[in-house]
Rosetta silent file (secondary structure, phi, psi, omega in degrees, C-alpha in Angstrom):
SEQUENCE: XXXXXXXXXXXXXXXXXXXXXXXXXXXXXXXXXXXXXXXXXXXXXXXXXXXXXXXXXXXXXXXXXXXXXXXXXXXXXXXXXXXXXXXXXXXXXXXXXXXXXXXXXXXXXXXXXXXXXXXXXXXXXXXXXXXXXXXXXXXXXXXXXXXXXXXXXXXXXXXXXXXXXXXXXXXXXXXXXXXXXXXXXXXXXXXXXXXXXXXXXXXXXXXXXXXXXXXXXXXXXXXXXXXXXXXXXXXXXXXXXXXXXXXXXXXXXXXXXXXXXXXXXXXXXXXXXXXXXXXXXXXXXXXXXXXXXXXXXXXXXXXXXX
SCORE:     score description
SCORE:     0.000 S_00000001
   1 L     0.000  155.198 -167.877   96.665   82.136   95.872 S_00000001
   2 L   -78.603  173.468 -172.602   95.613   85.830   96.328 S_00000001
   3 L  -108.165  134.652 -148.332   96.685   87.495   99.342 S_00000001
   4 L  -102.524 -163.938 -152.228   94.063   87.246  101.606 S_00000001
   5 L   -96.770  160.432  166.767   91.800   90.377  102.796 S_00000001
   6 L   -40.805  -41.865  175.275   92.274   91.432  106.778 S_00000001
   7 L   -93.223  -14.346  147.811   89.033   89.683  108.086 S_00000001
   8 L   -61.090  -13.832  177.145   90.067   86.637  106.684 S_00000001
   9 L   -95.411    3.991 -178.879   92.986   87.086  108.679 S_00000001
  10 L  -118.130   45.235  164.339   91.801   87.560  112.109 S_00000001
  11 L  -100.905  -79.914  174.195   90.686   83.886  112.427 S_00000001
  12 L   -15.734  -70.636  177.031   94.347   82.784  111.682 S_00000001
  13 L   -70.878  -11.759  173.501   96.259   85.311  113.808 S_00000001
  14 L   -88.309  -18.964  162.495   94.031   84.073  117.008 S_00000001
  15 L   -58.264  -39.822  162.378   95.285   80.751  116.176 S_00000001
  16 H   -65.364  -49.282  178.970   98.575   81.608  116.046 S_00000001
  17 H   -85.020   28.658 -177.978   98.125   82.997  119.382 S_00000001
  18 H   -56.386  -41.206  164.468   96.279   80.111  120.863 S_00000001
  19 H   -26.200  -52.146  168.925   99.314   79.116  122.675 S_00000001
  20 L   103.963  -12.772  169.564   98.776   81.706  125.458 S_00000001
  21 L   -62.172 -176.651  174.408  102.793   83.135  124.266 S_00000001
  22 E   -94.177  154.708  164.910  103.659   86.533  123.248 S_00000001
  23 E  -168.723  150.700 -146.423  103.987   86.575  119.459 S_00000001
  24 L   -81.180 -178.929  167.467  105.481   89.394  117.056 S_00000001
  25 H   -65.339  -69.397  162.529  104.028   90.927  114.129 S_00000001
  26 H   -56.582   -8.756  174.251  106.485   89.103  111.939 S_00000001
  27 H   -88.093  -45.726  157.815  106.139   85.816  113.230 S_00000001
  28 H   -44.759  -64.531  159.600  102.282   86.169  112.211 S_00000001
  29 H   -29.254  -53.400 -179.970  103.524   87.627  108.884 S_00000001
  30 H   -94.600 -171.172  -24.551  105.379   84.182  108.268 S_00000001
  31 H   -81.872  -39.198 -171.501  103.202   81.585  109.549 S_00000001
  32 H   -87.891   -9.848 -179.729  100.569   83.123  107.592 S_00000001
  33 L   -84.627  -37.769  176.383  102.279   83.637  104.634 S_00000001
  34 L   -63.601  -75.475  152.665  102.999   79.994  104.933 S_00000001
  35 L    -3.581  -55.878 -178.585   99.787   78.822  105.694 S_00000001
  36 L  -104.152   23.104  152.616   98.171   80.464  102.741 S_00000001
  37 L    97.492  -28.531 -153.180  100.274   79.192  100.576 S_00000001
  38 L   -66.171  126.237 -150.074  101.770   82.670   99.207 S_00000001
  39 L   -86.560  148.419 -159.822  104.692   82.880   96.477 S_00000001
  40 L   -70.072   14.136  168.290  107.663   84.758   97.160 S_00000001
  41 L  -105.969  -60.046 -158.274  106.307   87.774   94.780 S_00000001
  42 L   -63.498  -25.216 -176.150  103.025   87.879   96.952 S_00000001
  43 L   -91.055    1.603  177.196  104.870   88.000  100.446 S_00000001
  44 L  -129.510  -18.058  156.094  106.855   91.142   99.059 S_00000001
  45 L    -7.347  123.177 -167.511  104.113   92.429   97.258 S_00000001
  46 E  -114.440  141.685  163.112  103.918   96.485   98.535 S_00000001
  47 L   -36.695  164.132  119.753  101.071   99.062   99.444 S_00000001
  48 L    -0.281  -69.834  179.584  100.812  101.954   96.727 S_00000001
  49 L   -39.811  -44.173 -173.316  102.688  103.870   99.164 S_00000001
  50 L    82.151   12.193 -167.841  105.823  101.402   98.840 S_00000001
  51 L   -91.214  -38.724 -167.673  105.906  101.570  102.729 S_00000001
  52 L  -161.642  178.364 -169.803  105.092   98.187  103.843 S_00000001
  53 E  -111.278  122.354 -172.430  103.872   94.779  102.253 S_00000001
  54 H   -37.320  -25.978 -177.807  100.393   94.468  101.504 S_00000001
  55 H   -88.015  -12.088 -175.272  100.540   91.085  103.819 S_00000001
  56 H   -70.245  -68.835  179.282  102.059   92.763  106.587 S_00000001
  57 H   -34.935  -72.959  166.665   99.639   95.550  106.244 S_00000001
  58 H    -4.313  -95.313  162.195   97.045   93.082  106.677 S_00000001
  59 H   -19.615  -46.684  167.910   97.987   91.421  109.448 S_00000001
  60 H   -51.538  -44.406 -153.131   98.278   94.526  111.114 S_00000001
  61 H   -90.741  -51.352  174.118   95.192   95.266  110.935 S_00000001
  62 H   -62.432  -68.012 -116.765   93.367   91.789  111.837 S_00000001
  63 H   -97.194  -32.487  177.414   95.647   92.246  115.365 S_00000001
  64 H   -41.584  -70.924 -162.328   94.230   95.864  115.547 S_00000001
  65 H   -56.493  -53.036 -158.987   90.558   94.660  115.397 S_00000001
  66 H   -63.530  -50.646  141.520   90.797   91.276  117.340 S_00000001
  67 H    17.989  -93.547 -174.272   92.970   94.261  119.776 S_00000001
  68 H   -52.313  -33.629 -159.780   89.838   96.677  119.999 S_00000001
  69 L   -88.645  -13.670 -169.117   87.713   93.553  120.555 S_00000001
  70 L   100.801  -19.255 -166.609   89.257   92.205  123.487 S_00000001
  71 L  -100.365    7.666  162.485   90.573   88.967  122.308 S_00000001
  72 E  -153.350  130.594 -152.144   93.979   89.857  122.269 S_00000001
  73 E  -123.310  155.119 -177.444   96.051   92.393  124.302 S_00000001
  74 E  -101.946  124.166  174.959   99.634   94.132  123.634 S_00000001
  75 E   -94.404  -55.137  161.024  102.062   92.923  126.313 S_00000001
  76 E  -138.194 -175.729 -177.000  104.911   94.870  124.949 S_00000001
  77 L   -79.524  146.069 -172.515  105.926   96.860  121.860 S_00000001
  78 L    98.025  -30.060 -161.862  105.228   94.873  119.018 S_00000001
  79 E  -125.774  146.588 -164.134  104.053   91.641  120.646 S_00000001
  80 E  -131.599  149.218  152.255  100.573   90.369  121.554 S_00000001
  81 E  -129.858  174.200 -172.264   98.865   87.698  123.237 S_00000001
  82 E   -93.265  158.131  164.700   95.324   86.249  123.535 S_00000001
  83 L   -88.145 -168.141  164.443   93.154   86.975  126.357 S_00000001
  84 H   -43.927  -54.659 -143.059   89.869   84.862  128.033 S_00000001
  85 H   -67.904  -45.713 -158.975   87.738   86.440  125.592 S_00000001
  86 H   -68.034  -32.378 -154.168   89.796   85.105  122.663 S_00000001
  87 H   -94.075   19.000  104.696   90.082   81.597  124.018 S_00000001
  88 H   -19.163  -51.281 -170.211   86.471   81.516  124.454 S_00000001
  89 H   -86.592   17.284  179.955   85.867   82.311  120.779 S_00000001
  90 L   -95.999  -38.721 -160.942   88.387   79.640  119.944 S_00000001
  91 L   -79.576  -34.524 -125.031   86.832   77.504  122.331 S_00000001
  92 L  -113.273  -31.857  160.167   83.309   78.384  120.811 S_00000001
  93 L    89.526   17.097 -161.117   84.439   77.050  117.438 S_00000001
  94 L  -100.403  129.795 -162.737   83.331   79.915  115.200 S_00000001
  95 L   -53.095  -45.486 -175.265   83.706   79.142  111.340 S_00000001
  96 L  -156.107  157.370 -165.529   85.219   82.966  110.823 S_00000001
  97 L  -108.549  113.003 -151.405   85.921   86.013  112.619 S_00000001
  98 L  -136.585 -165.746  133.427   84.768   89.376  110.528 S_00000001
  99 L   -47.915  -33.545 -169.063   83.565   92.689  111.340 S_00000001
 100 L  -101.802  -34.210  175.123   79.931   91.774  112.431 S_00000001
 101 H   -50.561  -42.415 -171.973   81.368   88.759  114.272 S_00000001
 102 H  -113.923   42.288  141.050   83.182   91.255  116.895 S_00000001
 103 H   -80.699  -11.658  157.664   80.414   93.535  116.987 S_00000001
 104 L   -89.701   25.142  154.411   79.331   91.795  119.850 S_00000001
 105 L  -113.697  140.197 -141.295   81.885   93.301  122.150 S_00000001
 106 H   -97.520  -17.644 -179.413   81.128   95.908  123.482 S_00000001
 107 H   -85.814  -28.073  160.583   84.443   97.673  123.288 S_00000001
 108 H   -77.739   -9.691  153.938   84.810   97.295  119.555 S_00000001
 109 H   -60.255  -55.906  172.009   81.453   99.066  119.200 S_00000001
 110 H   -41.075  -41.668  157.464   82.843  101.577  121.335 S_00000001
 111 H   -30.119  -91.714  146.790   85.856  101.855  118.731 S_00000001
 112 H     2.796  -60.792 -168.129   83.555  101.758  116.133 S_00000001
 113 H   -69.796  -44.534 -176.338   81.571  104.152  117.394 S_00000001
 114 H   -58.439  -48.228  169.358   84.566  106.662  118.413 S_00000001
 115 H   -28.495  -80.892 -176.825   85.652  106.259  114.700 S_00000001
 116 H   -54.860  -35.633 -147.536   82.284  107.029  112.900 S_00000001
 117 H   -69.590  -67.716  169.049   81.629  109.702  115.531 S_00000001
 118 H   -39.795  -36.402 -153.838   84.949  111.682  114.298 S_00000001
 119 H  -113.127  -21.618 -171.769   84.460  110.962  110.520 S_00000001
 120 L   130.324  -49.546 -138.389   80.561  111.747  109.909 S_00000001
 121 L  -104.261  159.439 -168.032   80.083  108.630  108.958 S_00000001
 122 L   -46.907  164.951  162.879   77.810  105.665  109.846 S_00000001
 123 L   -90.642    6.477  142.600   79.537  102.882  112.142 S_00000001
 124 L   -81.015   28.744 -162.518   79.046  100.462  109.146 S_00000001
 125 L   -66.252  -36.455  170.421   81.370  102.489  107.573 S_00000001
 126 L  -141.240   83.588  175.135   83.812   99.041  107.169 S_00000001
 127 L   -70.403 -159.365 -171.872   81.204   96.122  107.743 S_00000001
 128 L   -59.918  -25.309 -150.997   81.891   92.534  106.718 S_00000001
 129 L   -88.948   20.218 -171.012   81.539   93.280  102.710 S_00000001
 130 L  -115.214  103.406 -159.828   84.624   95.392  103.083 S_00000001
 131 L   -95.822    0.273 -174.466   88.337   93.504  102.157 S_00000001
 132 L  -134.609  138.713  163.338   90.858   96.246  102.447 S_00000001
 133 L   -23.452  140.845  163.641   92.748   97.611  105.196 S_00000001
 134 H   -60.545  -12.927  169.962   91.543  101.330  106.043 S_00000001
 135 H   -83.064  -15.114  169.617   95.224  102.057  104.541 S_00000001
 136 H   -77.505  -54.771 -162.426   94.568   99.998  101.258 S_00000001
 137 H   -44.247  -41.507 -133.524   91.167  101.966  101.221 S_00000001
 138 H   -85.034  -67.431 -173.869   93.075  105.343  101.743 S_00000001
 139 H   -66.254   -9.261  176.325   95.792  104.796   98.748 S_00000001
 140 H   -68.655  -68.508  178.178   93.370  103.042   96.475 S_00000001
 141 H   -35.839  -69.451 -153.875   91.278  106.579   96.370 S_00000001
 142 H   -42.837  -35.631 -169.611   94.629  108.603   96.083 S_00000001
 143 H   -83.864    1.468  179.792   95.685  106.669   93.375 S_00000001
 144 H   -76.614  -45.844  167.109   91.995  107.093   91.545 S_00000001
 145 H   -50.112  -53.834 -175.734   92.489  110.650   92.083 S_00000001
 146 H   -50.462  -62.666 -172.039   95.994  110.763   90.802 S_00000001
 147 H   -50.270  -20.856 -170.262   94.843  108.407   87.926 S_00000001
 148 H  -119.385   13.255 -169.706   92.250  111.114   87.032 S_00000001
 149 H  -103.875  -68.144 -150.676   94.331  114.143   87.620 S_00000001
 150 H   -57.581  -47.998  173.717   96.997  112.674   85.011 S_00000001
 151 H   -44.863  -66.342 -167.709   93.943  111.899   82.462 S_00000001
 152 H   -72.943   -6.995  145.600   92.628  115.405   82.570 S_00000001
 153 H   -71.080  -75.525  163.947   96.208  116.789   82.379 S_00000001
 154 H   -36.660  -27.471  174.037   97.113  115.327   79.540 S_00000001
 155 H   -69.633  -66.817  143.550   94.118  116.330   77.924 S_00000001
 156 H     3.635 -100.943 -161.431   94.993  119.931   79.110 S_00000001
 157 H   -48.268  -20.384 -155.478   98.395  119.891   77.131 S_00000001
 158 H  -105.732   -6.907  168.653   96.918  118.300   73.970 S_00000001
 159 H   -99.148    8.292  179.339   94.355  120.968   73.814 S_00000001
 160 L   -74.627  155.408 -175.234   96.731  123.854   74.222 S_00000001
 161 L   -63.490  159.140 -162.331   98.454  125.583   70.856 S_00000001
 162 H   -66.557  -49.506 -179.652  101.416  123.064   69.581 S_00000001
 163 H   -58.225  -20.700 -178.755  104.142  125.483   70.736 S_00000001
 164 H   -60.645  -52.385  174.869  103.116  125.664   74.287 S_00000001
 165 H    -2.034  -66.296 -173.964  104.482  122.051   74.453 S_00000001
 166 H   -49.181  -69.693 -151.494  108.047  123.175   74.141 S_00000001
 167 H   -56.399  -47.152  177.663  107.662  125.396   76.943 S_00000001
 168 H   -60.521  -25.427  155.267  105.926  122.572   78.933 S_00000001
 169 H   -55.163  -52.208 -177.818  108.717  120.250   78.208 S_00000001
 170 H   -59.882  -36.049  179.254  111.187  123.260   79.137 S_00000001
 171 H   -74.237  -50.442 -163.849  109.240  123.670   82.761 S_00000001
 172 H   -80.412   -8.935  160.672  109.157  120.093   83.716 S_00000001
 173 H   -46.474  -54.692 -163.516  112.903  119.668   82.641 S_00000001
 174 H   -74.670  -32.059  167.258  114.090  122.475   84.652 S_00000001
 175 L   -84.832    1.712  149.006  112.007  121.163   87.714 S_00000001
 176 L  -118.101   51.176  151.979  113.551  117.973   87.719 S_00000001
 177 L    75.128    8.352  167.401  116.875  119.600   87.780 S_00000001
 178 L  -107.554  167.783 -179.280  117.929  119.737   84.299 S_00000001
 179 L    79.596  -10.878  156.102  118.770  122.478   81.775 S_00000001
 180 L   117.344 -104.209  158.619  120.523  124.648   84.012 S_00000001
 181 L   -98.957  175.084  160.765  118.350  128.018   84.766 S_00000001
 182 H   -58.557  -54.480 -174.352  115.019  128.220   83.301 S_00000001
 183 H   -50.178  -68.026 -152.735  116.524  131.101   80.636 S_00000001
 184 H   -72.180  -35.777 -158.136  119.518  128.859   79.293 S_00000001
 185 H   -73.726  -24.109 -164.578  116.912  125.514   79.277 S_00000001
 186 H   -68.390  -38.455 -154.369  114.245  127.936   77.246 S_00000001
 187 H  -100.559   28.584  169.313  116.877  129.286   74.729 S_00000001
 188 H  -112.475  -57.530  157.154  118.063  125.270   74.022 S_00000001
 189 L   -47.329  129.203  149.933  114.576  124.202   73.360 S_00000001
 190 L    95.215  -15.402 -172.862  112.883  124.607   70.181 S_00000001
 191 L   -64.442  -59.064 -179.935  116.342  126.314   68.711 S_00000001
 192 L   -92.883  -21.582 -171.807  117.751  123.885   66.134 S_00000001
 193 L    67.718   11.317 -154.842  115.430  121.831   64.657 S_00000001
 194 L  -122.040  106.265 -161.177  118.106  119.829   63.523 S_00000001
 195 L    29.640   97.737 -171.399  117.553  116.283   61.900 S_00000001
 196 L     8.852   75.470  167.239  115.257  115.099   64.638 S_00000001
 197 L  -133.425  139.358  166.607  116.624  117.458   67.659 S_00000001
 198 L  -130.556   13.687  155.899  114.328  119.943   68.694 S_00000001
 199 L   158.052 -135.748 -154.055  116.921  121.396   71.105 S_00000001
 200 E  -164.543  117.423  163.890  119.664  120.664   73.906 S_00000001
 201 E  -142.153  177.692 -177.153  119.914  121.349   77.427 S_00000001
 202 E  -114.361 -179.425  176.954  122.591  120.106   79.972 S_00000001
 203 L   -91.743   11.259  176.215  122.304  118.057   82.168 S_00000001
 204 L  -139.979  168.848  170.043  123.311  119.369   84.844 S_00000001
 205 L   -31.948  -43.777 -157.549  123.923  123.218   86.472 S_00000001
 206 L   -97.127   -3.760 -165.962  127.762  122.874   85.342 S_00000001
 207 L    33.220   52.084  165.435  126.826  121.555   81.891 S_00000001
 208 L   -88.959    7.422  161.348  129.103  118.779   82.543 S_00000001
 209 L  -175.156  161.550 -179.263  127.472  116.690   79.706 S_00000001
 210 E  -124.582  137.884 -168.267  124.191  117.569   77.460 S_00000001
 211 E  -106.591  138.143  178.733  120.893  115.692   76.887 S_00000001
 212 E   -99.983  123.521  170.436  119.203  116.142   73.309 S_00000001
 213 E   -79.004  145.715 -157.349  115.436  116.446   72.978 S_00000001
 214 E  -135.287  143.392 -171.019  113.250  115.013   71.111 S_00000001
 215 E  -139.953   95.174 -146.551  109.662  116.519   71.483 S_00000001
 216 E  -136.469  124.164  168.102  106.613  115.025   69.415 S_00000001
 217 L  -121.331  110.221  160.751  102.387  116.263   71.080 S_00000001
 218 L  -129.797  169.331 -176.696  100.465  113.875   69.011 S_00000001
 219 L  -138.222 -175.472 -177.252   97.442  113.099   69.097 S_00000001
 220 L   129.038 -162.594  149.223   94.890  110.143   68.151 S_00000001
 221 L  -128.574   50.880  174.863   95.692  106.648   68.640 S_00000001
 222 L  -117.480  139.061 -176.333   98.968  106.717   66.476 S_00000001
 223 L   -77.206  154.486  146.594  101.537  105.657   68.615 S_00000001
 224 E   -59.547  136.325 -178.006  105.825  106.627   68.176 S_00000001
 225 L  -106.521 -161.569 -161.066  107.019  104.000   65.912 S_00000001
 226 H   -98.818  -97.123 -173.194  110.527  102.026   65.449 S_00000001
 227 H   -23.023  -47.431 -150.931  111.552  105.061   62.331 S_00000001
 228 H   -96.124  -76.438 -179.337  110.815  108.356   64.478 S_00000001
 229 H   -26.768  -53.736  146.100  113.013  106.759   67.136 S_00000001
 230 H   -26.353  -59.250 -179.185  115.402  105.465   64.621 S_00000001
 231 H   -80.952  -34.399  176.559  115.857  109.052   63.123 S_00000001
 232 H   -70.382  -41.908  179.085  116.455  110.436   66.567 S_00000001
 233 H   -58.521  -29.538  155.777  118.973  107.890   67.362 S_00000001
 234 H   -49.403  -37.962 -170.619  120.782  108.714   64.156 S_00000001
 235 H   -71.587  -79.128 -153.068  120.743  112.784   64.767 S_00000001
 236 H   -36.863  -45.439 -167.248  122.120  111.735   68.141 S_00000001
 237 H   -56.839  -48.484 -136.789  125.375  109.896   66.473 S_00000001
 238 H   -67.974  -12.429  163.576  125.499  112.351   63.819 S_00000001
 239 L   -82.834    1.604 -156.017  126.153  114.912   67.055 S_00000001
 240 L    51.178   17.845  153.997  128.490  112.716   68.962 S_00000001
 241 L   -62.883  151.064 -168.901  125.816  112.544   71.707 S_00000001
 242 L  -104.325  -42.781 -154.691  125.371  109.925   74.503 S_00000001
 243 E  -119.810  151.120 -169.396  122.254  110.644   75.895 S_00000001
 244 E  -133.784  164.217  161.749  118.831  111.624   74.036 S_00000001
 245 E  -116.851   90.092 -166.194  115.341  112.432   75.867 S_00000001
 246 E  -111.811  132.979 -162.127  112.223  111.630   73.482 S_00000001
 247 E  -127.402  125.414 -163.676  108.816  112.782   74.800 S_00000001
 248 E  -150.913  139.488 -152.366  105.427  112.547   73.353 S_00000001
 249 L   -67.694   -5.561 -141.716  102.102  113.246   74.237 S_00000001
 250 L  -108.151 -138.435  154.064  101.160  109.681   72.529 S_00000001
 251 L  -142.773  146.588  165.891  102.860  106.306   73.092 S_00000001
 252 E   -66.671  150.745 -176.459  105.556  104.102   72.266 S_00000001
 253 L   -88.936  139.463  173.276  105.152  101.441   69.963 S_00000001
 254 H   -42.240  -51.707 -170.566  106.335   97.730   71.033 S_00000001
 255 H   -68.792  -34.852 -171.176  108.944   97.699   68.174 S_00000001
 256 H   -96.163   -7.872  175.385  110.300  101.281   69.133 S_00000001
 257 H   -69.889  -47.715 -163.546  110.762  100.020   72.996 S_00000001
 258 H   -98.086    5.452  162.490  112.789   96.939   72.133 S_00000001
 259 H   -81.009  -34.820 -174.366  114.797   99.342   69.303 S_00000001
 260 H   -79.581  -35.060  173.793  115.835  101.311   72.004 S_00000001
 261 L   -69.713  -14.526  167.580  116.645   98.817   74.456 S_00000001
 262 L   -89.250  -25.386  171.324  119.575   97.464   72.132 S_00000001
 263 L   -69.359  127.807  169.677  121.091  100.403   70.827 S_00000001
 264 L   -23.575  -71.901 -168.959  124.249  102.011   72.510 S_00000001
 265 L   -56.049  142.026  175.157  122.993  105.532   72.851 S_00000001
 266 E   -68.845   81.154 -166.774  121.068  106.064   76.025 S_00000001
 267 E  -110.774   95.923  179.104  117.255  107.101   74.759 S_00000001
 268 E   -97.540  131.854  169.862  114.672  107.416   77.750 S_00000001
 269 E   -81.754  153.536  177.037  110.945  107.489   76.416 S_00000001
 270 E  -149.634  105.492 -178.322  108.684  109.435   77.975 S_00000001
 271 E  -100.672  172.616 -146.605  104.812  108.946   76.707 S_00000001
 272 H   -76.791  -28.778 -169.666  102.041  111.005   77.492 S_00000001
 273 H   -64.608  -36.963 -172.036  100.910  108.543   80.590 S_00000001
 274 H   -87.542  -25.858  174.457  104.367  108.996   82.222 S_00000001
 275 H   -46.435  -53.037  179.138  104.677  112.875   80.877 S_00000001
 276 H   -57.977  -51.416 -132.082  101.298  113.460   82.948 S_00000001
 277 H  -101.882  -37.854  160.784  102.197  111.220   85.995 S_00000001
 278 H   -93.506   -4.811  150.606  105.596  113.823   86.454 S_00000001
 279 H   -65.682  -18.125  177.683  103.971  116.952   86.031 S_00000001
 280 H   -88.347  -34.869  160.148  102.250  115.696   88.702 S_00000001
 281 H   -33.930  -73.809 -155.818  105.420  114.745   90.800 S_00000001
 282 L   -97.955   11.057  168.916  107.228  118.160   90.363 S_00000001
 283 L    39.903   78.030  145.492  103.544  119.965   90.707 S_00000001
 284 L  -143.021  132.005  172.863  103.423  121.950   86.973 S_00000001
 285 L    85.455  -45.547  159.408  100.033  122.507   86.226 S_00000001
 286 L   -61.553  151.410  174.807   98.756  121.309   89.136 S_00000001
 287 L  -108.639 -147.793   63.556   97.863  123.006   92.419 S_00000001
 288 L   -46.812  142.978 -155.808   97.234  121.265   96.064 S_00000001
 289 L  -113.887  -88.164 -170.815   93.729  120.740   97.083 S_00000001
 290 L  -127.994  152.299  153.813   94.372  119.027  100.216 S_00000001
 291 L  -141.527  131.277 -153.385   96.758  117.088  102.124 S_00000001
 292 L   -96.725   67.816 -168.634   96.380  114.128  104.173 S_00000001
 293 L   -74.719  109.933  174.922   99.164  112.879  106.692 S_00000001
 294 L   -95.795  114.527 -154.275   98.884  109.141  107.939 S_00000001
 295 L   -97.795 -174.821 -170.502  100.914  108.961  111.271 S_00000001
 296 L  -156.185  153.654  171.913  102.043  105.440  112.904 S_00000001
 297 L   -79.461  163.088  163.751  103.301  105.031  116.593 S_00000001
 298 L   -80.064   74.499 -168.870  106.912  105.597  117.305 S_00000001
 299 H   -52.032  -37.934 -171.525  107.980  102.493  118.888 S_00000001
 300 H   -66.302  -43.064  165.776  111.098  103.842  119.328 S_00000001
 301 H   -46.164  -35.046 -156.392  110.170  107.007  121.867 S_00000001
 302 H   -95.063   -7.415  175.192  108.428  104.551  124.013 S_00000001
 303 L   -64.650  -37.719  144.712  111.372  102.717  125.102 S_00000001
 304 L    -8.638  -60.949 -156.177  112.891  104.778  127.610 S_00000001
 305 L   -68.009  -27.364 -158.766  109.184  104.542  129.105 S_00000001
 306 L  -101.546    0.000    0.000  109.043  100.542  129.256 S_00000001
C-alpha cells in the first residue's frame, strides 16, 4: 500500500489519541505504519532532503493541523493529547478529517489566514485536493528546478566547441578535490592521448596515487558501449593503473555497466545526467538565484525552560 497523504492521516492520529494519554510522535509513526499496512521499504522511505521519512513527515503534519484546529494540544515536547473539541469530532462520527473539514474552527482559519496573509496567497492555498506535506510540496519544486537546471546544463556543454569539455572536466575535478591545483590538473588533461587516456591527474594534493581519464561529449542517442569501456580498461592495465574515471556527455550502455562491475580495475562512470547533477553540486556553471532555509524547533533549548 502507498504511503498515505497527511489528511488521510489526521483521522487516524485522533484515534490514536482517543485514549485521553499523552502520545509521542513515534508511537503515531508505528501504529500507523502498522495500521496501513506499510512494508519495511515504505516506513524508511525518505523526503528528497534525506532528513526524515516521508511517513514521519506526514504524521507531523496531520498533528500540526488537528494542533491549529483545536482538537489536540502539546502537553510537553514532543507529546500530544486530544482535547473536548477532538472528542466531540470523534464522538460526532465523521467519515474523514481534511482541510475543509477543520475549516470550521475558527482558529485554524485564523492559521490559515496568518499563513496566506504572509505568502500572497489565497487561504485555499492547501485545500482538500492537496496530498503533500507543505515540506513534500517545497522539495518536489526544488527538485523540478534542479531537474531542469541539469537539462539545460547539459545542453550548455554539448553546444560548446569539443575542447571546452576537457577544461570542463578539468574544473569539476579540481572542485571536488582532485588533480591537485587547477595548473597541474589542466596540464594532465588532454596531454597524452594515449590508447584510450585522455590524461591523468592525482588523486589527491600529495599525489599519493593517480586517477586516469577517460573523456568522451557525445551526442545523439548513442550510448558508451561494452568496447569503449573495454579499451579504457585495457589502457588502464597496460599503465599499471588501479583506478580509471570515464565521463561522457551520453550514457552508459547496460552491457558496459555490468562489464565494469566485474572487472578488477576500479572504473566509475559518469554520464551526462550525473555529469550535470555535480556541476550543480560544486556550483560550475551555475550561479545562485535564491536561497531558501527551512528551520524546525529546537527541542533541545527548551528544556532548561520546562
Amino acid at each position: 500500500m502507498a504511503i498515505p497523504d497527511y489528511q488521510t492521516l489526521m483521522l487516524p492520529v485522533l484515534k490514536i489519541a482517543a485514549d485521553g494519554l499523552e502520545h509521542s510522535l513515534q508511537e503515531a509513526v508505528e501504529a500507523l505504519s502498522e495500521l496501513f499496512g506499510l512494508t519495511e521499504l515504505e516506513r524508511k522511505e525518505l523526503l528528497s532532503s534525506g532528513q526524515q521519512t516521508v511517513i514521519a513527515n506526514r504524521v507531523g503534519w496531520a498533528r500540526t493541523y488537528l494542533k491549529k484546529a483545536g482538537l489536540l494540544e502539546s502537553t510537553r515536547r514532543g507529546f500530544v493529547r486530544i482535547t473536548e473539541r477532538g472528542r466531540d469530532v470523534l464522538r460526532a462520527a465523521s467519515p474523514a478529517i481534511d482541510n475543509t473539514f477543520l475549516a470550521q474552527f475558527p482558529e485554524y482559519v485564523e492559521f490559515r489566514g496568518s499563513r496566506a496573509s504572509k505568502s500572497g496567497g489565497p487561504v485555499e492555498a492547501d485545500a482538500a485536493g492537496s496530498e503533500k506535506t507543505p515540506q513534500e510540496e517545497i522539495e518536489d519544486a526544488y527538485q523540478r528546478i534542479r531537474s531542469s537546471l541539469a537539462a539545460e546544463l547539459l545542453a550548455t556543454v554539448m553546444s560548446c566547441p569539443p575542447d571546452r569539455f576537457e577544461r570542463f572536466v578539468v574544473d569539476l575535478l579540481v572542485k571536488m578535490g582532485y588533480g591537485g591545483t587547477r595548473r597541474d590538473a589542466g596540464q594532465a588533461i588532454g596531454r597524452s592521448g594515449d590508447g584510450g587516456i585522455d590524461g591523468i591527474i592525482k588523486e589527491d594534493r600529495l599525489g599519493l596515487d593517480a586517477i586516469y581519464i577517460q573523456a568522451k561529449r557525445w551526442g545523439g542517442d548513442n550510448g558508451v558501449g561494452r568496447p569503449e569501456i573495454q579499451k579504457f580498461a585495457g589502457a588502464l592495465q597496460g599503465h599499471r593503473a588501479r583506478k580509471g574515471v570515464f565521463i561522457t556527455t551520453s550514457y552508459f550502455t547496460r552491457d558496459a555497466e555490468d562489464y565494469v562491475s566485474r572487472i578488477d580495475s576500479k572504473i566509475v562512470l559518469i554520464d551526462g545526467e550525473m555529469l550535470a547533477q555535480l556541476m550543480i553540486d560544486y556550483g560550475l556553471g551555475v550561479t545562485s538565484v535564491a536561497a531558501y532555509e527551512v528551520k524546525r524547533i529546537d527541542s533541545d533549548y527548551f528544556i532548561d525552560a520546562e
